[in-house]
C-alpha positions as CSV (number, residue, x, y, z in Angstrom):
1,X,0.0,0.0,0.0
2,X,1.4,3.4,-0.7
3,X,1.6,6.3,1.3
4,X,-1.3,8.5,0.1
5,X,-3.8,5.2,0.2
6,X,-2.6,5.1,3.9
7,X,-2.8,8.6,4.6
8,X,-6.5,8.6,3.0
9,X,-7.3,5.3,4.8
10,X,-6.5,6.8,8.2
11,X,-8.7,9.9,7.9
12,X,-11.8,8.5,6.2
13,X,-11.3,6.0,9.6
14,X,-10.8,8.8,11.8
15,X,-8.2,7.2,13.7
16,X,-5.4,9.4,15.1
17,X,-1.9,9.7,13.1
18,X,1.3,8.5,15.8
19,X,2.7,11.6,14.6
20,X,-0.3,13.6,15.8
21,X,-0.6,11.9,18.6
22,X,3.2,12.4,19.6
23,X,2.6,16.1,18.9
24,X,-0.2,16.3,21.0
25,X,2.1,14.8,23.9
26,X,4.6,16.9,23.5
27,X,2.5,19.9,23.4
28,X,1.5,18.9,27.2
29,X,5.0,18.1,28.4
30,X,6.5,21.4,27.0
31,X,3.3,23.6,28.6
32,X,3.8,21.4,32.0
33,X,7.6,22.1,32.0
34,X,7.3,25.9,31.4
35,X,4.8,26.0,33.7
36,X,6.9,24.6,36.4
37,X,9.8,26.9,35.5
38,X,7.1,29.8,35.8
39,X,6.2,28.6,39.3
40,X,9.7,28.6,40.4
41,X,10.7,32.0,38.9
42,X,8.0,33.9,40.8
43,X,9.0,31.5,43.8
44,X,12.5,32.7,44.0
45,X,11.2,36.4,43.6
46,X,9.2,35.9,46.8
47,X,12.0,35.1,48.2
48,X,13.7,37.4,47.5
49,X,11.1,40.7,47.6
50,X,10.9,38.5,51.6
51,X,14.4,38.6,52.4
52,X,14.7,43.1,50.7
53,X,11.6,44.1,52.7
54,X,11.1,41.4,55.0
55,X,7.6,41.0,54.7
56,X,6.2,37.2,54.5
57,X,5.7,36.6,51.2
58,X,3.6,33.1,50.3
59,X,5.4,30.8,48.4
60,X,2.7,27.5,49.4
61,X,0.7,27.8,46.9
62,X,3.3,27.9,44.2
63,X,4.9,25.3,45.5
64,X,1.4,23.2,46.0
65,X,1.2,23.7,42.3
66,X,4.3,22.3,41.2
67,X,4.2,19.3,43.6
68,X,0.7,18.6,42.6
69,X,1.5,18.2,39.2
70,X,4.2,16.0,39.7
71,X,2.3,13.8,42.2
72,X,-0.8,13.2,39.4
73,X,2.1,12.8,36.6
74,X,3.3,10.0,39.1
75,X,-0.3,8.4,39.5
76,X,-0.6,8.2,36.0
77,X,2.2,6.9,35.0
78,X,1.5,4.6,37.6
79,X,-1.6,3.1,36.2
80,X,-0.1,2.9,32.9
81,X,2.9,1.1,33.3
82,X,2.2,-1.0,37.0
83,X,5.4,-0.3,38.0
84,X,6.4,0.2,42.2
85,X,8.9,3.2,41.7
86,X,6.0,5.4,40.2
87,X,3.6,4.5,43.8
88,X,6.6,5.2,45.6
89,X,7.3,9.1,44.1
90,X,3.8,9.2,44.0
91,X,3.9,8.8,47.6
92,X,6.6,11.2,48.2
93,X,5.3,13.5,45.8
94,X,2.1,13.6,47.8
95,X,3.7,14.0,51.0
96,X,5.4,17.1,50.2
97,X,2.3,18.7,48.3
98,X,0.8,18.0,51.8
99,X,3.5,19.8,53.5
100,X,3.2,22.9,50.5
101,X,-0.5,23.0,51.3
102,X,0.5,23.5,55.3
103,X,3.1,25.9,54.5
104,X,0.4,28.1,52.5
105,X,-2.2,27.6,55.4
106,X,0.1,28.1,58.0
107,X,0.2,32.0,57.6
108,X,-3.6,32.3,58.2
């Protein structure tokens, strides 16, 4: 079969190209990663506007966020592939979300 009867068999069948489906992936990794990098950007600049005026800046949440995201990224990967070292992060991911969630409610 040649390429053009493939390419027309996979969209009159509505099935997803690998090479779609790849991009699609990568589109969540790359917005995951830059939004990690975002969260620890305006983490170190409470810290630092904390430590010029010495005010008590929050940095719970942001951290909440990233370890959250981590943690669920943990579970899923998890469930796909069964293996015991993704429970085990998942755990310690989890753990110190918990902790992130205290530190943010702690100033209240």
């Amino acid at each position: 079969m040649d390429k053009d009867k493939l390419i027309s068999k996979i969209k009159e069948s509505n099935e997803v190209d690998e090479r779609e489906a790849k991009e699609y992936m990568n589109s969540f990794v790359y917005t995951t990663l830059i939004t990690q990098l975002l969260c620890i950007v305006f983490i170190i600049i409470n810290i630092i506007y904390s430590i010029k005026t010495g005010s008590n800046e929050k940095i719970g949440a942001l951290l909440t966020l990233i370890f959250l995201q981590i943690t669920l990224s943990e579970f899923y990967q998890f469930k796909m592939s069964k293996k015991k070292i993704h429970i085990l992060f998942f755990i310690i991911y989890l753990i110190c979300t918990i902790f992130a969630l205290i530190l943010y409610f702690d100033n209240y």
